[in-house]
N, C-alpha and C positions, 0 to 999 in steps of 0.2 A: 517296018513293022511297028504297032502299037504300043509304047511307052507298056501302058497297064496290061495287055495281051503277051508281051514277051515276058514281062517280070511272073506273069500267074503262070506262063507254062517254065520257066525256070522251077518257081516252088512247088509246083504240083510234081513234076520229076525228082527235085531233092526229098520230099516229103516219102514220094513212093522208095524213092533209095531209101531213105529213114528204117523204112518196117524190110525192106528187101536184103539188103547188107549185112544186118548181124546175126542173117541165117545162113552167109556163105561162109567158104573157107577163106574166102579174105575178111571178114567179117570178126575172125576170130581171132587173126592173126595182127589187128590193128592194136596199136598200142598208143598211148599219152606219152609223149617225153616234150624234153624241154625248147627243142627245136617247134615244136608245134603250139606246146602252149606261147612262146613267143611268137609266135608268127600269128596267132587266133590275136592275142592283143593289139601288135601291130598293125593289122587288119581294121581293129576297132579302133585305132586311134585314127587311123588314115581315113577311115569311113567318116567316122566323126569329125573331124577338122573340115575335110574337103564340104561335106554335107550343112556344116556351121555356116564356111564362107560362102558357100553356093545357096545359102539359103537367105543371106544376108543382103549379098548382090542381085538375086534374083526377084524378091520378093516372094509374092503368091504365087507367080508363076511356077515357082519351084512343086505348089502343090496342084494347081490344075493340069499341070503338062505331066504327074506323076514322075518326076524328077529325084522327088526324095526317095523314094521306093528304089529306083534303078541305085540311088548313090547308096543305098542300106544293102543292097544286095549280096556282093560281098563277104562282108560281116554275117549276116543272117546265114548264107550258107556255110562258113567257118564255124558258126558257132552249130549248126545241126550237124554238120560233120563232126563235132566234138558230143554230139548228144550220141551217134553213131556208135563213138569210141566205149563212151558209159552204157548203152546197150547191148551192144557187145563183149564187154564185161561182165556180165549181169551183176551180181552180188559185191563183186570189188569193185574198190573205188577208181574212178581214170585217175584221180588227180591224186597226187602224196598231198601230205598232212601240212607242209608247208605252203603248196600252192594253192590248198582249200581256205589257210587263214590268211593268205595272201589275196585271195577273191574276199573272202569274209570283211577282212578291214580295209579293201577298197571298196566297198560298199556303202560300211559303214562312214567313210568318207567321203562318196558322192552323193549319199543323202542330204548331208545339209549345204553342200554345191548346188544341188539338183532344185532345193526348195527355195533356196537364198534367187536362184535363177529364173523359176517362178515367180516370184514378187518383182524382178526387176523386170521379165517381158511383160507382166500385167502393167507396173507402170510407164512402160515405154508403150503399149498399147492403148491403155487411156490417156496418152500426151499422144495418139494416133501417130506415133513415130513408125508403129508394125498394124497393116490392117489385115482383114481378113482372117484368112489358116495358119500364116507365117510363123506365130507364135509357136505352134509344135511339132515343126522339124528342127527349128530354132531348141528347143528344149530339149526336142530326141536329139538330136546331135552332141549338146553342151554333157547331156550326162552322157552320152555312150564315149565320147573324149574321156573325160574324167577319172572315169569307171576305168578306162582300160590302161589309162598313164600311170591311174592308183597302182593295179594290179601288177604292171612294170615295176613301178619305180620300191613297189613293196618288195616283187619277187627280187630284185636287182641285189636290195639289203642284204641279203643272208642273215 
């Protein structure tokens, strides 16, 4: 099957799960804990690494063969599964007050990873070291890494 044709009918079923799920009785019954916010990040780190070196070694191929997409997948549907969890919630929050400033200040620290990482593919792009699309699975990978090692290594702290 088609790289781009299986990934769009994965997301068009998770999406319809999305608005379907938190009108069922399991729906209601979903809850955040910490088993799951681990494993949403772990997801993101593994996504993002494998997605950095496969994008690295592959080149553009990574983006005409729709490569990146299939390596994001994953993640994408972890992280709607956790939009799921907050929908079905309505009004409360999925995440405790530590795991929100725990997202919060790994944010605030893949920002300037994320921008410092921009200036270095633009100059590795103009020394033509990355041509073509390369440059932004290259960069969605580097910060979805980041982001989610931050999020760990915050929530790890206590």
């Amino acid at each position: 099957m088609n790289t781009k044709l299986f990934v769009s009918v994965v997301l068009v079923l998770a999406v319809i799960a999305f608005y379907l799920l938190p009108k069922t009785r399991l729906g209601k019954a979903l809850r955040m804990n910490e088993k799951l916010f681990y494993a949403i990040n772990i997801t993101g780190i593994a996504c993002g690494a494998a997605g950095l070196a496969l994008s690295l070694i592959m080149g553009e191929r990574i983006m005409t063969g729709h490569y990146f997409e299939l390596i994001l997948l994953p993640a994408v549907i972890i992280y709607l599964y956790s939009a799921v969890v907050m929908k079905a919630r309505g009004n409360q929050s999925a995440f405790d007050e530590k795991q929100g400033l725990d997202m919060t200040r790994a944010a605030a620290l893949s920002l300037p990873f994320s921008i410092a990482g921009m200036f270095l593919l633009y100059a590795l792009y103009r020394e033509s070291v990355f041509e073509g699309l390369v440059w932004f699975p290259v960069y969605l990978f580097l910060t979805l890494t980041v982001y989610s090692a931050a999020v760990l290594v915050y929530f790890r702290r206590c």
